[in-house]
N, C-alpha and C positions, 0 to 999 in steps of 0.2 A: 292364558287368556285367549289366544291365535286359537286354543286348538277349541276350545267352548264356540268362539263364534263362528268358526267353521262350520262347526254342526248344525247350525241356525240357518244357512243361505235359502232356504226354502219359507223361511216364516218371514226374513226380509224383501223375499220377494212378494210376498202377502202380503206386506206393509205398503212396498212403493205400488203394488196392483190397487189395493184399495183406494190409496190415497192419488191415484192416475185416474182412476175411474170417477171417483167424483168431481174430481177439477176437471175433468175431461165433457162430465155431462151436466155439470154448471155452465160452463166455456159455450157448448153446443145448444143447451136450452134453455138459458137464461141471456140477460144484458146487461150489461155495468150500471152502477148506481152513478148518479150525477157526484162530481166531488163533494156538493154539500150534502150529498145526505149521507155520505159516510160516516160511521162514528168512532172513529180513529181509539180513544178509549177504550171500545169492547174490541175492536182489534187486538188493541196491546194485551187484555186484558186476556183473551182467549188465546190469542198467537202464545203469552208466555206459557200458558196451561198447554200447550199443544209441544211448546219445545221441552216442558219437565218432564210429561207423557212419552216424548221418545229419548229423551234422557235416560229416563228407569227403564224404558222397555231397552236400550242398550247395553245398560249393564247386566239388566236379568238377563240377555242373549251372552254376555260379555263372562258373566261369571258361573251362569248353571249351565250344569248338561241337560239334554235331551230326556225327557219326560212326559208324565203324566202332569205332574206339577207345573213346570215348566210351558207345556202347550196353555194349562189354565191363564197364568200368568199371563205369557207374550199373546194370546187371541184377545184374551181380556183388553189387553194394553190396546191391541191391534184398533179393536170395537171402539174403545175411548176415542185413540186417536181421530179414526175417521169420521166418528158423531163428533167431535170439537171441530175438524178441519170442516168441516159442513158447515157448522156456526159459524165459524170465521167467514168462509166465503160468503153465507146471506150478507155481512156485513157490505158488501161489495158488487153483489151480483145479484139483480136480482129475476128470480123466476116467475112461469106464471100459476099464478093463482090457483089454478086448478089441478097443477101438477101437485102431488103427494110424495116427493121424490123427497124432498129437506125434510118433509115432517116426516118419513118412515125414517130416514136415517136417523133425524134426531130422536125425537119421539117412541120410536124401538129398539135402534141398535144401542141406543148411549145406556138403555137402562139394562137390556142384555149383556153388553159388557162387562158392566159396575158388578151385575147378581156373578159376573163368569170369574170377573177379577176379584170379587170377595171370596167368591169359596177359591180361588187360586191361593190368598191368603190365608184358608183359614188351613188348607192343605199345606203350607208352606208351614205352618205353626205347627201342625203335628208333627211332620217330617225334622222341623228342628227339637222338638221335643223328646222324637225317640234317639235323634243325633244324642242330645244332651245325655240320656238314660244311659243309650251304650258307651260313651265314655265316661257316666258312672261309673259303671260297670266295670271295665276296661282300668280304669284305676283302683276299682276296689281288688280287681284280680292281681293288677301287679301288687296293688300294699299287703295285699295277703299272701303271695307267695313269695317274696319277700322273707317270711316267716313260716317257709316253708324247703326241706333237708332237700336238696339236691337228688340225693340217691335213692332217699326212701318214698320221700315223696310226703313224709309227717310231716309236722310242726317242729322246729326249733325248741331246744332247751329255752330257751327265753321266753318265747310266745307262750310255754308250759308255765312257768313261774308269773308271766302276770295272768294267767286263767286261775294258777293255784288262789295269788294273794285274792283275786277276785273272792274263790269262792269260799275265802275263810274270810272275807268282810260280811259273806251272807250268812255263815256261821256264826260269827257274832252278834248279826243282829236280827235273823228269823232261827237261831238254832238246827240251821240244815247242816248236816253231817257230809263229809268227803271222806273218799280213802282215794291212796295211791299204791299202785304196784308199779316195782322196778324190776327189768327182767335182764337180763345179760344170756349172750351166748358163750357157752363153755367150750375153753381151747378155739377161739376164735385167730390168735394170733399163728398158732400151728396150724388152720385149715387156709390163713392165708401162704404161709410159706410154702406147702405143698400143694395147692392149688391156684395161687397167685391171688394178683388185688382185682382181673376183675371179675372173678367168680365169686371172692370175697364179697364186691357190693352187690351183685345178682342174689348171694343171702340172704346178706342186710334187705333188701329190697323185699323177696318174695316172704322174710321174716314178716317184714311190717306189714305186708299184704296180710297173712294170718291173722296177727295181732288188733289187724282193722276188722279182717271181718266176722272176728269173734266179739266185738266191740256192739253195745247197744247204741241209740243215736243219740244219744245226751254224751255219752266217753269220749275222753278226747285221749289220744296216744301222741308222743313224738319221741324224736333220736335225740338221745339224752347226751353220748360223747359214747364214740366209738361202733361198740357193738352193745351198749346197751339202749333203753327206751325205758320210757315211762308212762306208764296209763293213766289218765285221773277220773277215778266215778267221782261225780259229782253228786249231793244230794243222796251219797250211799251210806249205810252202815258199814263196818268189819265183816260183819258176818254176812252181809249179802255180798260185799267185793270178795270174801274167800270161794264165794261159792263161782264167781266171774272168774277171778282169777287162775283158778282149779280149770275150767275150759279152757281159756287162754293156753296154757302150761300144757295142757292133754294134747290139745289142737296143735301146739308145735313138735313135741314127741312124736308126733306119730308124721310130719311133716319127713320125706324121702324129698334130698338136695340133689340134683345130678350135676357134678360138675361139668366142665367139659371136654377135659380130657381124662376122663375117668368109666374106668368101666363097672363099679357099682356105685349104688346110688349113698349118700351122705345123711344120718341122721343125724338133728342139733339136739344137743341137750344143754337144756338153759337151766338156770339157777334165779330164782324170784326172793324177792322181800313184799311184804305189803305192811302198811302200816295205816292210819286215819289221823284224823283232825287234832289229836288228844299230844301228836308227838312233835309240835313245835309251833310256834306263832305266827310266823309268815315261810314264804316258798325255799328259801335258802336253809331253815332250820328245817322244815319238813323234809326235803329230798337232800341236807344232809344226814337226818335219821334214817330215812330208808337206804341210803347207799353203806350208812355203816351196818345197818342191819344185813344189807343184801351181804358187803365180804365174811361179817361172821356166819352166816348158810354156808356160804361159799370153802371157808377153812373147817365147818363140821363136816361138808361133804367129804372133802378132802380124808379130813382124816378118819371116815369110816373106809374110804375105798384103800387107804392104805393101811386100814388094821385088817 
């Protein structure tokens, strides 16, 4: 709070200049009103409106920084102040006749003020509005990554399963089709023991990279457990995810790893399953077909490289 109204000592002196210059050429150009013809009433009445006016203007000095905003605000305030403190002293002093000194103050500053300290406020409303937006924002970021891998930078197996059940409730009831591919890296466990865990997730990592940017913007990919990942077309047929998936799979074949203490380059060769909508009722029966489909690939591979 000390360090906001520090920054202010120039607009406070605005305030007491103002408010010195009027009582000053009141004091010099006018004369006291007899005691009865004061009207103690519009005293009180105006006196409190003049101590709420520098009440707010303290706290706005008290609690904002230095601004655009801010000048609207505390001039605005500034303007009120000295067009009320003007009223107050006619009550008291009075001038002559001929001078236009009360009526320009009142009469033009008071309504300059009100126009400077409305749009102060109306500025004040946008600036909390886009306050409010970016800590939208700012929340939607953190609840979203949240549900988002560490290393790879995907979505969570979890965050995957309620997209999946999603979008087999819309299969159910517009008949849109999904498929899923599961992919794994082969000998992933050997590439970590002779090149360690963190070339291991620089893999993981530049894998996902691939897997994304061979990805349409409707697919969603994430780290499924370990070194494998899952893709979900959504709104896809079999036959158009084979043809996705087929790039996917080429795009990493041909994908050169450099570790980093290594003098040639690492190529991954991954092992895929894909399957759609037809191979289970919700996300736990589906991506448990695909994962049992992906080890039976996996044990064919196998056993053609060793016949």
């Amino acid at each position: 709070m000390k360090s906001h109204l520090s920054l202010h000592f120039g607009k406070i002196g605005a305030l007491l200049f103002a408010l010195s210059l009027i009582g000053a050429a009141n004091i010099g150009l006018g004369k006291p009103k007899n005691f009865q013809e004061v009207s103690w009433i519009d005293i009180l009445g105006e006196g409190s409106t003049l101590g709420l006016m520098l009440m707010f203007l303290s706290f706005v000095l008290i609690s904002r920084p230095r601004g655009r905003v801010t000048n609207l605000l505390v001039y605005g305030l500034i303007g009120f102040c000295a067009a009320n403190f003007q009223d107050m002293l006619d009550e008291i002093i009075r001038l002559p006749t001929a001078l236009l000194f009360d009526d320009i103050i009142e009469s033009m500053l008071a309504p300059l003020a009100v126009m400077t300290l409305g749009y102060g406020f109306f500025q004040w409303n946008q600036e909390q509005v886009s306050i409010n937006k970016n800590l939208q924002c700012r929340e939607r970021f953190y609840r979203e990554h949240s549900a988002l891998d560490y290393v790879t930078d995907l979505y969570t197996a979890l965050y995957m399963k309620q997209q999946i059940d999603r979008e087999l409730v819309l299969y159910q009831s517009d008949l849109q089709p999904l498929s899923i591919l599961v992919i794994d890296i082969e000998n992933f466990g050997d590439f970590n023991r002779r090149y360690g865990l963190e070339d291991g997730d620089r893999l993981l990592a530049q894998t996902a990279k691939i897997i994304t940017l061979n990805l349409r913007a409707s697919d969603l990919a994430c780290r499924y457990a370990g070194d494998r990942f899952v893709v979900l077309f959504p709104a896809t047929h079999l036959i158009d995810a084979q043809v996705y998936s087929a790039e996917i799979v080429n795009a990493l074949k041909n994908f050169a790893f450099k570790p980093s203490n290594a003098v040639r380059s690492e190529f991954v060769d991954c092992n895929m399953s894909l399957i759609d909508h037809r191979f289970g009722n919700d996300a736990e029966s589906l991506l448990r077909s695909a994962n049992n489909r992906l080890e039976l690939e996996k044990r064919k591979s196998h056993e053609s490289k060793a016949a």
